[in-house]
Backbone bond lengths (Angstrom), bond angles and torsions (degrees), N, CA, C in turn:
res aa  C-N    CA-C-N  psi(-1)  N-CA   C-N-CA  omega(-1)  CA-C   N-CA-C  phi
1 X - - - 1.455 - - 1.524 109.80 -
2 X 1.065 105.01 138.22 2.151 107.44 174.75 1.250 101.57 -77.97
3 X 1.506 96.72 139.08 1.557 120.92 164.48 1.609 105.66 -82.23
4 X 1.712 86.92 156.30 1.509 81.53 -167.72 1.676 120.45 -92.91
5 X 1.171 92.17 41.16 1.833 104.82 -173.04 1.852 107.49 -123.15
6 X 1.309 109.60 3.49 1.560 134.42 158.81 1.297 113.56 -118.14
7 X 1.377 103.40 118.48 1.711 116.16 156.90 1.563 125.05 -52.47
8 X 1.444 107.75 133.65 1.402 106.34 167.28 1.260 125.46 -22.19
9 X 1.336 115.03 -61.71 1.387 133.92 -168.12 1.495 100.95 -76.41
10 X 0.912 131.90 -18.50 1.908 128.60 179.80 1.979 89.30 -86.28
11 X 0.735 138.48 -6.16 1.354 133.98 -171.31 1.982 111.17 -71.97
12 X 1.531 121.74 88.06 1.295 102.92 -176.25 1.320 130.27 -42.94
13 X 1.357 113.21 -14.24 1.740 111.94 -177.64 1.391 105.92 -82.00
14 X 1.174 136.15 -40.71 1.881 147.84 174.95 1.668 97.63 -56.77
15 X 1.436 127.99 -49.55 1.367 142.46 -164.11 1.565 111.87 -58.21
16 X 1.714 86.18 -62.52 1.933 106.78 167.08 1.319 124.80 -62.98
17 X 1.583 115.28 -18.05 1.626 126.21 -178.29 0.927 92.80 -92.14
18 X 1.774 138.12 -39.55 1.700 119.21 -158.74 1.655 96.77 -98.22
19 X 1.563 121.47 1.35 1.589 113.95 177.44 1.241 95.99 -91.64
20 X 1.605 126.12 -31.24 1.653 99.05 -167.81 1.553 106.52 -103.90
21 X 1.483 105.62 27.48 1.997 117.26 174.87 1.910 76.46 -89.65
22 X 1.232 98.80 -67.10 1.660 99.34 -153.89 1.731 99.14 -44.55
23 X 1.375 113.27 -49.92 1.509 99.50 -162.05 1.015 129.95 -74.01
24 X 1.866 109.70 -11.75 1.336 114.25 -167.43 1.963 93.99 -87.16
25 X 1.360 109.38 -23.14 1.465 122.06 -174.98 1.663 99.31 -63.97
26 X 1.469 113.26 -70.02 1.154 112.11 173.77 1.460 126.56 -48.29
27 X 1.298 131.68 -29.87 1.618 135.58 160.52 1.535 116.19 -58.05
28 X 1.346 96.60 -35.99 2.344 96.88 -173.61 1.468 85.25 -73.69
29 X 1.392 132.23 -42.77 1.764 120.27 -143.63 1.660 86.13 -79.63
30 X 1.178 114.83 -33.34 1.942 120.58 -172.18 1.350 102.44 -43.82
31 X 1.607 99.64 -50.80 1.417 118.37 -156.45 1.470 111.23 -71.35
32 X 1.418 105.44 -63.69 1.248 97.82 -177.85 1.645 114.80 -77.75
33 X 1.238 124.18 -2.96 1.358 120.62 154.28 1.642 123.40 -47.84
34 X 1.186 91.88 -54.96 1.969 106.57 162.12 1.197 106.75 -28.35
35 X 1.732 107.78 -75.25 1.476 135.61 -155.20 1.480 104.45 -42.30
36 X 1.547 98.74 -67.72 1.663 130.21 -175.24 1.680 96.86 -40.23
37 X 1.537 112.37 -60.02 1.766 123.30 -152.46 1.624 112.06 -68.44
38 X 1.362 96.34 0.49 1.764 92.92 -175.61 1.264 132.71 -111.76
39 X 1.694 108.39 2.48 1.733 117.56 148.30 0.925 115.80 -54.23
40 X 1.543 91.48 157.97 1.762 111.43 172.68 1.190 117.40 -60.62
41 X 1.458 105.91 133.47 2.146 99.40 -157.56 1.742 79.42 -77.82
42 X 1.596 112.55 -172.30 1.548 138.10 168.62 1.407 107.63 -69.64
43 X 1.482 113.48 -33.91 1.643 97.89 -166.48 1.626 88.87 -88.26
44 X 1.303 160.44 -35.35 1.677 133.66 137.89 1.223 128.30 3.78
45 X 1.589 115.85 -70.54 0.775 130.32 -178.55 1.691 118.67 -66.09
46 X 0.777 119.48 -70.05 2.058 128.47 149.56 1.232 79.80 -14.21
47 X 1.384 128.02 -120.67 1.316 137.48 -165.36 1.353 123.20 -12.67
48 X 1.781 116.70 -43.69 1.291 103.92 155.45 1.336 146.55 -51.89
49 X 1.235 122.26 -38.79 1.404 160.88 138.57 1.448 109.92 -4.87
50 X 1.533 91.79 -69.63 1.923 94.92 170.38 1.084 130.71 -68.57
51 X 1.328 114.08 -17.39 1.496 136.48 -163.36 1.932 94.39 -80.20
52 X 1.118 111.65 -57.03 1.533 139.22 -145.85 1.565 94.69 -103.22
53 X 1.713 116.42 -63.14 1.136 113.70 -171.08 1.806 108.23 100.05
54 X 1.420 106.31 144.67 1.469 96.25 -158.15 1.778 108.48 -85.46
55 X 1.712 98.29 -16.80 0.991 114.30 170.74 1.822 127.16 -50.01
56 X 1.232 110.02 -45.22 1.328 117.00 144.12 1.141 151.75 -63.50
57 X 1.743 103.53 -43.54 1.384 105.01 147.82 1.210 119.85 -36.12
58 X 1.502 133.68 -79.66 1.676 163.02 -178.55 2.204 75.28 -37.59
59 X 0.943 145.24 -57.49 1.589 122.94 -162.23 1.249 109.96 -91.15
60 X 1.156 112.87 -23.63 2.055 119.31 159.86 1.277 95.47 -39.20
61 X 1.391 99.08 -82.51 1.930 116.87 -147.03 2.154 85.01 -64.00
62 X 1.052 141.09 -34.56 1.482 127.00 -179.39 1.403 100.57 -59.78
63 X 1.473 134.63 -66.62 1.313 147.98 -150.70 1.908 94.87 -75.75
64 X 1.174 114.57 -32.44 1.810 104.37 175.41 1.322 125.81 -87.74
65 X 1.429 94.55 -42.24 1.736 96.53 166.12 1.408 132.69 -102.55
66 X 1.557 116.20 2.50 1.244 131.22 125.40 2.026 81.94 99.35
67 X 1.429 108.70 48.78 1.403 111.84 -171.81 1.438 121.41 -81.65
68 X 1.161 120.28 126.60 1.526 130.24 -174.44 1.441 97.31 -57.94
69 X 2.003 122.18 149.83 1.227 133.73 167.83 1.537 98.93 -26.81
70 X 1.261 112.97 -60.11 1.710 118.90 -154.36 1.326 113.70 -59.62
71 X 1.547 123.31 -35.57 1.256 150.85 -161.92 1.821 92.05 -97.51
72 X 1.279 138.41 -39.15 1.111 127.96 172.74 1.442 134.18 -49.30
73 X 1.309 89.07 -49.41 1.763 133.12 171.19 1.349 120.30 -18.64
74 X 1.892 80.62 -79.94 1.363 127.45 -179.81 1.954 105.33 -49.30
75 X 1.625 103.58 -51.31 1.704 105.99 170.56 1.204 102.87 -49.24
76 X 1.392 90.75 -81.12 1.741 96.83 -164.79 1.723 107.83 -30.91
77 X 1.148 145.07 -50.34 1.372 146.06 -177.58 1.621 92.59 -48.40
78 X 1.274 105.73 -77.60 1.722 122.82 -165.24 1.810 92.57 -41.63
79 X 0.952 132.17 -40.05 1.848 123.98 -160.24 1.464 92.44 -100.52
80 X 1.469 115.31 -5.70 2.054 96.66 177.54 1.812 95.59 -95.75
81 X 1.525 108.23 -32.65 1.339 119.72 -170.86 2.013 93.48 -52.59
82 X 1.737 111.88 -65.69 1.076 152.60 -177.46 2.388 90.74 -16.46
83 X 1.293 91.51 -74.04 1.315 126.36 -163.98 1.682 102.95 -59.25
84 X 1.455 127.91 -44.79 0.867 147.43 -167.43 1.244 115.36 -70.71
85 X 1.620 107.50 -33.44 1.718 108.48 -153.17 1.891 65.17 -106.85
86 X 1.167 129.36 -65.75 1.360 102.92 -171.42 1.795 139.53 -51.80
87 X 1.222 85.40 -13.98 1.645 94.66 157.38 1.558 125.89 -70.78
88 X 1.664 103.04 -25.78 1.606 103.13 -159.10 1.869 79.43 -89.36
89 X 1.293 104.01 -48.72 1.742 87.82 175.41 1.105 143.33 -56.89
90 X 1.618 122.86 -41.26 1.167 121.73 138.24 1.323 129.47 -28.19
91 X 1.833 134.95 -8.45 1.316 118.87 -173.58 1.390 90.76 -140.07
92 X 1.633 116.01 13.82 1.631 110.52 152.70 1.319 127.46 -93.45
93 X 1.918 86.29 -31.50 1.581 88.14 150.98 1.242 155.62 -67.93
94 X 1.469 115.63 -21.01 1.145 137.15 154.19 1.596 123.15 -55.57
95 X 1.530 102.44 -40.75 1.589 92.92 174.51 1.486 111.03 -89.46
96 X 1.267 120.52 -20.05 1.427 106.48 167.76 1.285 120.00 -70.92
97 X 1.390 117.92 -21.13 1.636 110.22 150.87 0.829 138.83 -26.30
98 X 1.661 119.17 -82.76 1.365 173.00 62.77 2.064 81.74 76.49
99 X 1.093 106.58 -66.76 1.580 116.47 -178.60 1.411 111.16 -54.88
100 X 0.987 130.95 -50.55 1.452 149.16 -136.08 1.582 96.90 -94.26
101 X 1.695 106.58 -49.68 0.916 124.28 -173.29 1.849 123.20 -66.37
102 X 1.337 98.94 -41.54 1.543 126.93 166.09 1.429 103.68 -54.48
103 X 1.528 121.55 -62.53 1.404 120.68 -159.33 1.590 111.68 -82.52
104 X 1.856 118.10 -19.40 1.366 120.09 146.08 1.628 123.24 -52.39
105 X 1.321 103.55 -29.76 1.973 107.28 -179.64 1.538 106.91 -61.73
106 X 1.726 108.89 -45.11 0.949 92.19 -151.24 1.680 127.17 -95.47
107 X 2.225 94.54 12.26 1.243 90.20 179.19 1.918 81.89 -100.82
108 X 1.052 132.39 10.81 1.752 116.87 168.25 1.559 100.62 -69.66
109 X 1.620 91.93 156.41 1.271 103.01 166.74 1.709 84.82 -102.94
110 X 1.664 107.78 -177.90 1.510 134.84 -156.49 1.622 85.64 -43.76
111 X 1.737 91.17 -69.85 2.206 100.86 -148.60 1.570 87.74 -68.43
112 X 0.870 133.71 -39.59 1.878 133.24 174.54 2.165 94.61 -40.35
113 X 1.098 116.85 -67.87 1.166 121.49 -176.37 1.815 131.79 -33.31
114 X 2.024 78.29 -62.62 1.803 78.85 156.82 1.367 138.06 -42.59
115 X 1.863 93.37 -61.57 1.347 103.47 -168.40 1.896 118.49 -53.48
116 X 1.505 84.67 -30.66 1.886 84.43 -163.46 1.777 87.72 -63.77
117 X 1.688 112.68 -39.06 1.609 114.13 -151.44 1.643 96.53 -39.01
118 X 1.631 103.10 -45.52 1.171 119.35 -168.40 1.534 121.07 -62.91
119 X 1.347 94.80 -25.69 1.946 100.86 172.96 1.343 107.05 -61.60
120 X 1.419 102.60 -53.02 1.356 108.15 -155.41 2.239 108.87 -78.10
121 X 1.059 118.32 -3.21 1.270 150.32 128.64 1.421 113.02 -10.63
122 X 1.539 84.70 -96.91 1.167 109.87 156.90 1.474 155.86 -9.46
123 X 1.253 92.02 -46.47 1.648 120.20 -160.72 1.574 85.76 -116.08
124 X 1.467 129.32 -70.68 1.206 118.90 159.50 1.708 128.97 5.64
125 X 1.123 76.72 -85.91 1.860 109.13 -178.65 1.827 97.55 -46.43
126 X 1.082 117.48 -47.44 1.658 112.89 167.56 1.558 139.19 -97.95
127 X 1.423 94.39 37.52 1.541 108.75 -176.66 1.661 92.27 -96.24
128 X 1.292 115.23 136.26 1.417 114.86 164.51 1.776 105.57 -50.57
129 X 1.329 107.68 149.88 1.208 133.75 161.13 1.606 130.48 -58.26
C-alpha cells in the first residue's frame, strides 16, 4: 500500500503499468499502420481508370458480380463521384504545394534557392508514377 508521503504517480508499479500500456499501444498502431499503408493508394486506381476506362471498369464489376441495372447505376455514380473528388484534390494539392513552395523561396537566399530547387527535383524524380 502507498504511504502518504509518495505520490501516486512516483509509485514504480503505476510507472511500469503505464510504460508497458504506452508501448504495447504504440506497437499495435506501428503495426497496423504497416497493415493499413500497403493498399493500392487512389492515384493507382485513377490511373487505372485511364488506362482501361471506366467504361470497362463499370462492365467488369457488372459481368463479375453479376449487378442489377439499379446496382450498376448506383457504381457508375459512386466511380464518377469517386474520380471527381480525387481530381479536385489532386489540384488542392498541387496548389498547396505551389504555396508552400513559394513562401519557402522567399525566406531562401539565391544559392539556398537552387539547392532546395534541386531537392525538390529530387524528390520529384522519386515519387512513384
Amino acid at each position: 500500500m502507498l504511504g502518504r508521503s509518495q505520490p501516486a504517480w512516483k509509485n514504480p508499479q503505476i510507472l511500469l503499468t503505464l510504460s508497458l500500456v504506452f508501448c504495447c499501444g504504440a506497437l499495435a498502431g506501428a503495426v497496423i499502420y504497416k497493415l493499413v499503408s500497403q493498399p493500392v493508394s487512389a492515384k493507382q486506381v485513377v490511373a487505372s481508370w485511364k488506362d482501361s476506362s471506366k467504361e470497362q471498369t463499370l462492365n467488369h464489376l457488372k459481368k463479375e458480380l453479376k449487378l442489377t441495372p439499379e446496382q450498376a447505376a448506383e457504381i457508375e455514380t459512386a466511380l464518377d463521384d469517386f474520380s471527381l473528388y480525387y481530381q479536385m484534390l489532386h489540384a488542392q494539392m498541387e496548389e498547396v504545394m505551389a504555396t508552400s513552395k513559394s513562401r519557402i523561396d522567399q525566406v531562401l537566399n539565391e544559392d539556398q534557392r537552387k539547392k532546395f530547387s534541386r531537392i525538390m527535383s529530387d524528390l520529384k524524380d522519386k515519387q512513384p508514377r
